[in-house]
N, C-alpha and C positions, 0 to 999 in steps of 0.2 A: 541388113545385118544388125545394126541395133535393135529393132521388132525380134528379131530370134534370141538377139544376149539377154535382152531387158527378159522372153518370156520364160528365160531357162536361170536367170538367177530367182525370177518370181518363183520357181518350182522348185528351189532349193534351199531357196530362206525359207518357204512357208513349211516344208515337207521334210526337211534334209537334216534334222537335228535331233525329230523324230523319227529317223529310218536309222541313222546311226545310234543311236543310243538304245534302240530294237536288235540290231544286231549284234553290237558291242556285248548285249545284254545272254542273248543269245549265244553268244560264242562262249562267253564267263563260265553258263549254265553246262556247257558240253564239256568244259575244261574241268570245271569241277569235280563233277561223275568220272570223267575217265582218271584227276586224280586217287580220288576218293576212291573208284575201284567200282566196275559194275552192279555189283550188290547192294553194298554200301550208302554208294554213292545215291543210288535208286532210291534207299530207304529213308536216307536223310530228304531226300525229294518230297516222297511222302510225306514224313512227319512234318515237313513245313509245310505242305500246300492246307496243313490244316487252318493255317490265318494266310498264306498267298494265294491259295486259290480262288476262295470269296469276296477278297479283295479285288482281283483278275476278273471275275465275273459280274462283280457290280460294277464297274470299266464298263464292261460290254451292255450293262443293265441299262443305266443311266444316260449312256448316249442313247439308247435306243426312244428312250421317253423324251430326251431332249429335240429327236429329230420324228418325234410322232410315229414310231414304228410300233407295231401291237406285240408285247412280249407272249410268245404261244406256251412255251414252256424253260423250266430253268431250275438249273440245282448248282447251290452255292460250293456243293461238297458230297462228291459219292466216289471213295478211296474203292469200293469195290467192283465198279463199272466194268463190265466184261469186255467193251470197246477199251479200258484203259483210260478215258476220258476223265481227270480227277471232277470235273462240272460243265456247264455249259449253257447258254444263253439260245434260243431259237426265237424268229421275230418272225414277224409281217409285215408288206409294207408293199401302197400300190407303185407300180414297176413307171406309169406314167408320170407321178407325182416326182419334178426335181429335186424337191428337198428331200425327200426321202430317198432318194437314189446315192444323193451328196450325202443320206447320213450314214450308208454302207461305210462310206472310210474312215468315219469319227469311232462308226462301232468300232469295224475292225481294231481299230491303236486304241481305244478306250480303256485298256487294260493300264498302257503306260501314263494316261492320266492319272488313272484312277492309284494306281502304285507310286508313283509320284507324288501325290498329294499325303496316302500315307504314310510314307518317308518323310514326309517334308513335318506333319504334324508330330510323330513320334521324336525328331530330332528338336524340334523344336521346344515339345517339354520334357525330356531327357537331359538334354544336351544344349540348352541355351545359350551358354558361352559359344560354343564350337560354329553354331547354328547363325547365330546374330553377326558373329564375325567373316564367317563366307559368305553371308548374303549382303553383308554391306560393303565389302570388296567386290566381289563379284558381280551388283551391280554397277559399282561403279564404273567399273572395266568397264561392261556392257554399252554403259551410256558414252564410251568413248569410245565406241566402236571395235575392243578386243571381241575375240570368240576363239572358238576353235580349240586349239593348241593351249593358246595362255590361260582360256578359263579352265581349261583339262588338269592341269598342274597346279592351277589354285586349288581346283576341287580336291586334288589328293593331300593336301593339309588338311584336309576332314579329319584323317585319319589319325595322325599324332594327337591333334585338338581332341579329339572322343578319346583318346586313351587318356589323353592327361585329365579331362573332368572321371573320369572311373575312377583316378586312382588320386586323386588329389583331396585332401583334408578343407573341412567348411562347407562342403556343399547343400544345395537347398535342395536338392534331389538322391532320394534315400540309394543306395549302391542297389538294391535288389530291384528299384524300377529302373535303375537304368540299364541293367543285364536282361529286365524284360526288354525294356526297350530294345535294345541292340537285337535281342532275339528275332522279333518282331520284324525290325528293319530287315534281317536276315532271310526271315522266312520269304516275308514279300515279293524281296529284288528277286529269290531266287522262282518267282513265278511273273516276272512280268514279260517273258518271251512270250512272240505270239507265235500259234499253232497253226499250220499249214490254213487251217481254214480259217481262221483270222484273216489270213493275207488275201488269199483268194474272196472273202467277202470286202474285203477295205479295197478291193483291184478291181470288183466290179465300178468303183464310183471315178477310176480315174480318167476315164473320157471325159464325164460330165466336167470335173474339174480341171482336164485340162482346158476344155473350150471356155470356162470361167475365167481361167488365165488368159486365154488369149483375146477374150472382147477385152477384161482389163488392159492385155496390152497395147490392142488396136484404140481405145477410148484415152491414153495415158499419150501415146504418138499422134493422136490429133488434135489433144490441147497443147504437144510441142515438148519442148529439151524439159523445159524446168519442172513440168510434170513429172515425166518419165522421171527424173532426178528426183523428185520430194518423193516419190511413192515408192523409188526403189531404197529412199536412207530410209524410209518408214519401212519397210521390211528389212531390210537389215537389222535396224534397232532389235526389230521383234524377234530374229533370229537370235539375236546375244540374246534377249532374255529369257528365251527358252532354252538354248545352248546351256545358262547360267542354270539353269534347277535342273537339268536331263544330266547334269555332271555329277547331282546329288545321287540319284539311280545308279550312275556308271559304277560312281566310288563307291557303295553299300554292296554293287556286286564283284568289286575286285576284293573287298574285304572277304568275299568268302575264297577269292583264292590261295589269299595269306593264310587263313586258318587252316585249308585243306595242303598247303605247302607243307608243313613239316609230316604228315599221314603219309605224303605220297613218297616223303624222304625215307619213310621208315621203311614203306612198302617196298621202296625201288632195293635198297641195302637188303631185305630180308629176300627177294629177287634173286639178288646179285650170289645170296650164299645158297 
């Protein structure tokens, strides 16, 4: 029984902060559109994916070269795709070769990296104050073992903190980049869902890395208790501090539901008459 707990918390710290903040992300994106009204909603889709979808695609780009797969073909951005496809990434890669097998699940979620990172940079010279203060709570939490819940709740002080540097006198960042900014951030989150075939290519690799997990756990139970223990606080660790910047994503896609919240109040009362 400990061999089974140890190799199912390994598959949830390493994997489980990245699947939730995939769907959380996910679910934002569907709420939104059906706010916002299927036309609408659709065309704000569009006019973002013109800086989220490239950014989603170079995700997909970049792991691929990280994990030696041969990029065949790829378009950062084609709004008129008769498949609806706003871009897309196609590889190569030998089907024997392990690494290459393990890097299907990096492509697959490579999106949320890749969105991730540009959230994290945009906020960071935007919004410095707001930026420097979650990430020095946040990890500190982290290194005491919070996640979850408590880093969730921190992260939504993003959102006061970003309104107060927009609107607060002195700052060293002019109001017009930081409404780019914001936009940006905007645009992004609202493409970092991934697409059926995202999944389906990141789900071909999870044999290979479930049996990765399981020699670690067979090798972690034969050096005995205090193993298993150091390698499972060592994954935890590294869950809070992924946990800790996947909450940055979360928050940039709830803020598009606040904004689409008062459209949908209008909507519902024009509705109702």
């Amino acid at each position: 029984m400990p061999y089974v707990w140890f190799f199912l918390r390994a598959l949830w710290y390493t994997l489980g902060a990245v699947c939730i903040c995939g769907l959380a992300v996910s679910l934002c994106r569907s709420l939104f559109v059906s706010m916002m009204g299927r036309g609408f909603g659709r065309g704000v889709v569009l006019a973002t994916s013109i800086v989220g979808t490239p950014v989603h695609e170079l995700g997909h780009a970049l792991m691929c070269l990280l994990f030696g797969h041969r990029i065949t073909a790829m378009s950062l951005w084609q709004p008129n795709a008769p498949d609806g496809n706003l871009g897309f990434v196609t590889h190569a890669y030998h089907r024997k070769n392990p690494y290459h097998v393990l890097g299907n699940l990096f492509i697959g979620i490579g999106p949320v990296f890749s969105s991730l990172a540009f959230i994290i940079l945009a906020l960071w010279v935007a919004f410095p104050a707001s930026f420097s203060d979650y990430t020095a709570t946040a990890t500190h939490m982290a290194a005491q073992g919070e996640g979850g819940i408590p880093l969730f709740l921190e992260g939504l002080k993003l959102l006061p903190h970003i309104f107060r540097e927009l609107t607060e006198e002195g700052r060293t960042i002019p109001l017009w980049g930081q409404v780019i900014a914001l936009l940006v951030i905007l645009s992004v989150s609202q493409h970092v869902s991934l697409s059926p075939a995202d999944i389906k290519g990141a789900a071909t690799a999870l044999p290979l890395y479930g049996i990765l997990l399981l020699l670690l756990t067979l090798i972690c139970g034969l050096l005995g208790d205090g193993a298993m223990a150091a390698v499972m606080a060592a994954l935890s660790l590294f869950s809070a501090y992924m946990t800790a910047f996947f909450v940055i994503v979360l928050v940039a896609s709830l803020l598009q539901l606040l904004i689409a919240l008062p459209i949908w109040g209008i909507r519902f009362l024009l509705g109702r008459r």
